[in-house]
C-alpha positions in Angstrom: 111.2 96.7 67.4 108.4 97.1 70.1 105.0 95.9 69.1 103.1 99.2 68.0 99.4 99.2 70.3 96.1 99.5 68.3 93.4 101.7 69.7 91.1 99.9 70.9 87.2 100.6 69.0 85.3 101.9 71.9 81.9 102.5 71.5 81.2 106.3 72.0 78.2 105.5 72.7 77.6 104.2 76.6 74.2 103.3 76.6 71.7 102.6 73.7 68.2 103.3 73.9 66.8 102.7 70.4 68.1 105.9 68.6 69.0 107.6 71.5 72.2 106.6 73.5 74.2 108.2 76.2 77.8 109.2 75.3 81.1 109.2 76.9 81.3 112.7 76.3 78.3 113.7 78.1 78.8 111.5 81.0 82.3 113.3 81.5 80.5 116.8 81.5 77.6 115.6 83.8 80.2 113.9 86.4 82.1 116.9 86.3 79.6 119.1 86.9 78.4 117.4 89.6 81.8 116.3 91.5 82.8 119.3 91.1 79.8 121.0 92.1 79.8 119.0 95.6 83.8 119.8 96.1 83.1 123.1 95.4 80.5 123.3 98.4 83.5 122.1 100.7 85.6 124.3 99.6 83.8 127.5 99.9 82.8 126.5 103.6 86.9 127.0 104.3 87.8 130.1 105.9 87.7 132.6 105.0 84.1 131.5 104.0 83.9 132.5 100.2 79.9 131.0 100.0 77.3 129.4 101.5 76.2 125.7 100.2 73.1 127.3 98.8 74.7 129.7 96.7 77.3 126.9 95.3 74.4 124.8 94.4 72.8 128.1 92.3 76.0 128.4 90.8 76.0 124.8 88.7 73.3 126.1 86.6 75.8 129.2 85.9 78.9 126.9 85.4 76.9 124.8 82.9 75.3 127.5 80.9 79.0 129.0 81.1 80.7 125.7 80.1 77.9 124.8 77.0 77.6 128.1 75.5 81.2 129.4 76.0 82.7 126.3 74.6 80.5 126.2 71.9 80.7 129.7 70.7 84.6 129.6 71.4 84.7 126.5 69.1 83.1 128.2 66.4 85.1 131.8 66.6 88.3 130.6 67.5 88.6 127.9 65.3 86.0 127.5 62.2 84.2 131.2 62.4 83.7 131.2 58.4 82.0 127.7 58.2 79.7 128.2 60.7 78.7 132.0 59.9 77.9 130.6 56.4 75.9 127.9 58.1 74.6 129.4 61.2 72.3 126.3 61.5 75.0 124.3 61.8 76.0 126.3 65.6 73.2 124.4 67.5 74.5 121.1 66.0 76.2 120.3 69.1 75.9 116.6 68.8 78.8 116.8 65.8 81.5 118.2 68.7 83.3 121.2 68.3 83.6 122.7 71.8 86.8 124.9 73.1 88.3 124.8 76.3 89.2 127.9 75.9 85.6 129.3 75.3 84.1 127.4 77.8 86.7 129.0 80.5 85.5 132.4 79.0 82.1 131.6 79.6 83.1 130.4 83.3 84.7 133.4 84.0 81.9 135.6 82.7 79.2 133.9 85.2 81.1 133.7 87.5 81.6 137.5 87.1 77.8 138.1 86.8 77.1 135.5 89.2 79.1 136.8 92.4 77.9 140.7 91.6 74.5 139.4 91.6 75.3 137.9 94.8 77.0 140.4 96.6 80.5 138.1 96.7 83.7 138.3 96.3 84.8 137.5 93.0 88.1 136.5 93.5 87.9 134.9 96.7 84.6 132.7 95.0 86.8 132.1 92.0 89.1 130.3 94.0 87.0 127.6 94.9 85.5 127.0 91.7 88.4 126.9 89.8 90.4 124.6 92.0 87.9 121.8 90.8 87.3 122.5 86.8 91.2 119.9 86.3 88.5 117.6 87.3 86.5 118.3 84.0 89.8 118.3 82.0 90.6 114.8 83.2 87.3 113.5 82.5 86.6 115.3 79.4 90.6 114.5 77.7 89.2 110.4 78.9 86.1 111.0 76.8 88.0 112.2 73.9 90.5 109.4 74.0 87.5 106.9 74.7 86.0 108.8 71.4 89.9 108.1 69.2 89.7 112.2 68.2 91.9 114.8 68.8 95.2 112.3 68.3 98.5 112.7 69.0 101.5 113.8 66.4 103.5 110.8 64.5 105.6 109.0 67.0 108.4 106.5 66.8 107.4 102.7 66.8 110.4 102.5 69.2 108.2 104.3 72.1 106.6 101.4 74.2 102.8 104.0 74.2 102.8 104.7 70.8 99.4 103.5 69.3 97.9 103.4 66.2 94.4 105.5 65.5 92.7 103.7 62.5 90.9 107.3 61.8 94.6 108.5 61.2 96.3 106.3 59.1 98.6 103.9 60.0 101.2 106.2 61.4 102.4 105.1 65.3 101.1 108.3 67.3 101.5 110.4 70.5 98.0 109.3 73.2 98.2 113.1 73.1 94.8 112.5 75.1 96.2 110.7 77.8 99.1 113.2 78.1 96.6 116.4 78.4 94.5 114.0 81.0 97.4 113.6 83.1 99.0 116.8 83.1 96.5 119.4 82.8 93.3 117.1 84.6 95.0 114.9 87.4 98.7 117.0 88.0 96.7 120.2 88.1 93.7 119.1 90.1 96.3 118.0 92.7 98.1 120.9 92.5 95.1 123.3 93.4 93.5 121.3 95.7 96.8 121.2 97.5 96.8 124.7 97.2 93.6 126.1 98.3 94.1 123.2 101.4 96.2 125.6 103.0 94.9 128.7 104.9 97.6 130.8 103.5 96.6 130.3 100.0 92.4 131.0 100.9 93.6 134.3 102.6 95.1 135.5 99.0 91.9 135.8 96.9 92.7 135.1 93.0 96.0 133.5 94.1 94.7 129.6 93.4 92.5 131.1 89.8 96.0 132.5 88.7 97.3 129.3 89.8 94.8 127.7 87.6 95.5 130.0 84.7 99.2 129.6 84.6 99.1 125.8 85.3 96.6 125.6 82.6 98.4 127.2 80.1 102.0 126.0 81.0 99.9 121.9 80.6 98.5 123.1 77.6 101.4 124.1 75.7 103.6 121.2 76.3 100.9 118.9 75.6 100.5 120.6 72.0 103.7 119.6 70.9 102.6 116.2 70.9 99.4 117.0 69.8 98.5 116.7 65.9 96.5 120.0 64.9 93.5 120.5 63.7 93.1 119.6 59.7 91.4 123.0 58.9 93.7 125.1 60.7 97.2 123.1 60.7 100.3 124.8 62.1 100.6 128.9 62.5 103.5 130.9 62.0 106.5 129.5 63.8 105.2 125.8 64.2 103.1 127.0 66.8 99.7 125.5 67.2 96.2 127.3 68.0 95.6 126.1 71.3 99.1 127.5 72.5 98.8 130.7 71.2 95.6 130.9 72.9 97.2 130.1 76.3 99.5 133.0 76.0 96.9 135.5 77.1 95.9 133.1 79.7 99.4 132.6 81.0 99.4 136.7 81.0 96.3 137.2 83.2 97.2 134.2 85.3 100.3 136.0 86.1 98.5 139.0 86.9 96.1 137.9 89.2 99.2 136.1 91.1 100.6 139.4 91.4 97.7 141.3 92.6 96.8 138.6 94.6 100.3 138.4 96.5 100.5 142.3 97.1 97.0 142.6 99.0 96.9 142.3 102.0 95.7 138.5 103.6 92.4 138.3 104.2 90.7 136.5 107.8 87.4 137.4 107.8 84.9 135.1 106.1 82.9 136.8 103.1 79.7 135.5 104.1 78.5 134.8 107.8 75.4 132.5 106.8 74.5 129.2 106.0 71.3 127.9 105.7 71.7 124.9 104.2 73.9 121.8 105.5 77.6 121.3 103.9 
């Protein structure tokens, strides 16, 4: 029998400053934000222009109010509604964790919506570019939780040369179910989209890469869950299946939808903005 790994202790903390200290967690949100943010501004200066650089770079404050506050509230009504509605202090306790992908990609979608009519743009076409980089969060972020030890993988044979111990979970051999989801829906999705929107025939389909995204998303998600030990207050749903896949089904749905639509309109040539007034 293979030697069974131990998780290494990492410090969540990065940096301590006295009582203050700079987690893993938040540098992962903070670095993707801002890589994303300055990939982002490439991408939209591909034709058919989707942006300017200016408007990308008033978009971040979107993206992050969008990320924070749909994550959080996503947390709390997907997945714990009655303890936090019986504690409603206990929302703005952010510090704690509780965030949902899920929510957060709710609250992405929903500036973005607001953003680009504000802006005269084209949502889909805006979408694109934006979504092509948020795998790059999901890699970061699934690092930060493994970094963290949380959100563990199911029990897995001693046999399986990965398999490591989580002290906060007993000690049971499990699934780096952390490592999977930062692999499969962070890096193999990021390539995939970037790949994607590279190509001129992809940019003149607006929404084609965003129901990329959605589908790709969901698909990652879903195998990753079967490795993935559910939550203790929730546990498994009817038919074994978990809560993060049965939120991916109406994602897979509207990914699939926006393929659709995106592949029956016409191809588009002409940028969607004509001005630039700041450099790439």
């Amino acid at each position: 029998m293979l030697p069974v790994l131990m998780f290494p202790q990492f410090d969540p903390i990065l940096i301590h400053f006295g009582s203050f200290g700079i987690h893993w967690y938040a540098l992962a949100y903070i670095t993707a934000l801002l890589l994303g943010w300055r990939i982002a501004r490439r991408l939209a200066a591909l034709g058919p222009r989707a942006a300017t650089g200016l408007q990308v770079d008033d978009f971040l404050f979107w993206a992050t109010a969008g990320v924070v506050l749909g994550g959080r509230f996503g947390y709390i009504l997907f997945y714990q509604p009655g303890a936090y509605f019986s504690h409603p202090l206990a929302m703005l306790q952010v510090w704690r964790g509780g965030m949902s992908f899920h929510g957060g990609a709710l609250g992405v979608i929903i500036a973005l919506i607001l953003f680009t009519w504000r802006n005269k743009l084209n949502f889909l076409a805006f979408a694109d570019r934006i979504t092509a980089v948020v795998p790059l969060g999901l890699l970061l972020g699934r690092i930060a939780n493994f970094i963290n030890g949380e959100l563990w993988g199911r029990e897995a044979p001693a046999s399986l040369p990965w398999a490591m111990i989580f002290p906060q979970a007993g000690p049971i051999p499990r699934h780096p179910s952390e490592i999977y989801e930062a692999l499969t829906e962070g890096a193999l999705l990021l390539v995939i989209l970037l790949v994607a929107i590279s190509r001129p025939g992809v940019r003149s389909r607006p929404g084609l890469v965003s129901g990329m995204f959605l589908v790709g998303y969901a698909i990652a998600r879903s195998f990753c869950e079967f490795f993935r030990e559910p939550d203790s207050f929730l546990g498994f749903l009817p038919f074994g299946f978990t809560m993060g896949q049965v939120l991916c089904i109406p994602m897979a749905i509207v990914g699939a939808c926006v393929i659709a639509y995106a592949l029956r309109r016409p191809a588009v040539t002409a940028d969607f903005v004509t001005e630039d007034p700041t450099p790439a």
